[in-house]
Structure formats: C-alpha cells, structure tokens
Phi, psi and omega in degrees: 000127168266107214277152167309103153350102184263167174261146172324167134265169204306130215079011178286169211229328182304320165289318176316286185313327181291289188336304194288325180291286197291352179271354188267322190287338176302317184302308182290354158294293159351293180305311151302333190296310167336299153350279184278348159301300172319337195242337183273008182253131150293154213251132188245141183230112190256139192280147186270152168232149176259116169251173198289127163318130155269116166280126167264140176278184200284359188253024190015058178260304187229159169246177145202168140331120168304304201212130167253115134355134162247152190330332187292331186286340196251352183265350194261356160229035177256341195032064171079341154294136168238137168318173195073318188306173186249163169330313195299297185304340188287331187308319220275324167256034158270118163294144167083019161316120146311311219198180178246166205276125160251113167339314182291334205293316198318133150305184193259128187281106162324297195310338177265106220302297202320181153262095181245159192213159196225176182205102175250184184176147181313162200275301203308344186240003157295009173034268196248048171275342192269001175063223202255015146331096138264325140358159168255186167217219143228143250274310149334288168019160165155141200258158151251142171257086188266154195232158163182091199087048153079035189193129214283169181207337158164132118027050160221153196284110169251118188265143200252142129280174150200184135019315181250348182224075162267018070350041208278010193303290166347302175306325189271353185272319168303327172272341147311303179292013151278337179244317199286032120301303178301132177325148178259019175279331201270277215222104183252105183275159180195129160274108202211178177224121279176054203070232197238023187230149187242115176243143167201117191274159175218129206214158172294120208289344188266004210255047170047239176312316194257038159269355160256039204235117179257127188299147147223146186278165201292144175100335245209000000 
C-alpha cells in the first residue's frame, strides 16, 4: 500500500532547520580554518629603508641632493676606510693583520673580468667595520675588501647562516639602511642575496664597469 506524501504542518521548522544546518557547519569550519591560519602567521616585522632626500627647483625641472654626507661620516662607517686608498693604508685599519697588504701578495677576485685583488677576515673581528648591526649572523660570516689598480673600491659585507642564526637577513638589512640615505655622488650601496649568503656592497660612486659586478658564490 502506498501512502500519500503528507506535508509538515503548517509551521514546522523542518525544512528551515535542514536548510540552516550545513550553512551553520560550513561557517563554523571556515572559522576554525581561519583560526588555525592565524595563529600558524607568524607576526614580520619590516624594516623601513630611507632613500636619500631630494631638492627640487621651483620649476620641478632639476634636483640635487637635499643633504651630502661629509667625508667623516662616511668614513666613520667605514671604520676608517676611504675609497682610493692603497693595500699598505686599508692594511693599517683592518683589525687581526699580522703584517701589511702588498698589492702583489692579494688574490684575485674571480668575479671580476678586470684585476681586482681582494683581502678578507672574519666578521667577528671587524669590530667597528660592522656599523649600527645587531641582528645575528652565523659564524662563517666575513667582510671583503676590494681593490683596483691598487685603490681600495669596495666594501662586502657576506652574512653567512648557521645553527645558531639561520637567517641572517636582519643583519644586512640593518647595515644596509645605514648606506642607502647616502647619495650615490658618495657612496652606492646594494643589498643581494648570493645563494644562501645575505650580501651587501658598499662601492666607489667612481668605479665605472665594476659597479654592477656582483659577487656569487662558488657552486650557485
């Protein structure tokens, strides 16, 4: 026997309630996925960078630098180095030197089609070569010291990780935002990454073909 479909009566709650149940389980899922998205983003905290202020004329036809560095400043983060100098003098402000830099003695910078000859040393003993760095690094670390024609040309810093820093980006970024304020009639700083080394030159605004010449590491 086949019985006749009867209807809810009038006012029933039962279709309402079906309707309500899977848009209440979708919400509350949504809501846990949200949840556990929230809590697995860690909070980034992004560094502000400055770039050097510009003066404008009244017709915002030309610029210049609003404000240039003077040699002490740039030379105070430098820890005592000035472009130009030679091997004997870059020598005399390197901490842990045995002896002094002869141009012939240096090696050869691979990266460079020219003869640039280089000189490095661990990050831990350049002291105040490390600027306004708090940030960590790793133990690898080590700045360069570059030459060409027997005149120092630029400045990098290669942040290493390791075990105890594996990230070390934070460090080039704090030493970065110390040269990039400066004019590039002074100074052309550049920040990159290198493999697994976090880098940043600091190069003579004079040095023509080797200012867009990037260090990389061997392997890469």
């Amino acid at each position: 026997m086949i019985r006749p479909h009867t209807a809810p009566p009038r006012g029933s709650s039962e279709p309402r309630s079906r309707c309500l149940l899977p848009a209440l389980l979708l919400a509350g899922l949504a809501s846990a996925i949200g949840t556990i998205a929230m809590a697995q983003t860690p909070d980034v905290t992004k560094r502000i960078l400055v770039l050097p202020a510009l003066q404008w004329n009244d017709t915002a036809s030309t610029w210049h630098y609003a404000v240039l560095p003077d040699a002490g400043q740039i030379t105070s983060l430098l820890g005592g180095l000035q472009f130009g100098m030679s091997p004997e003098q870059v020598g005399q402000h390197l901490p842990d030197r045995n002896g002094a830099l002869h141009w012939d003695d240096l090696p050869d910078a691979k990266e460079f089609s020219q003869d640039v000859r280089y000189v490095w040393l661990p990050m831990q003993a350049v002291n105040t070569l490390l600027g306004p760095v708090k940030s960590c690094f790793g133990r690898q670390s080590y700045l360069v010291v570059l030459l060409f024609d027997k005149a120092l040309f630029r400045v990098s810093w290669r942040f290493m990780p390791d075990a105890t820093c594996p990230n070390p980006r934070a460090a080039s970024e704090e030493l970065y935002s110390a040269f990039l304020p400066l004019a590039p009639s002074v100074a052309i700083s550049a920040r990159y990454t290198a493999g697994y080394a976090e880098v940043v030159d600091v190069t003579a605004p004079d040095a023509g073909a080797l200012i867009p010449v990037h260090w990389q590491m061997q392997g890469q």
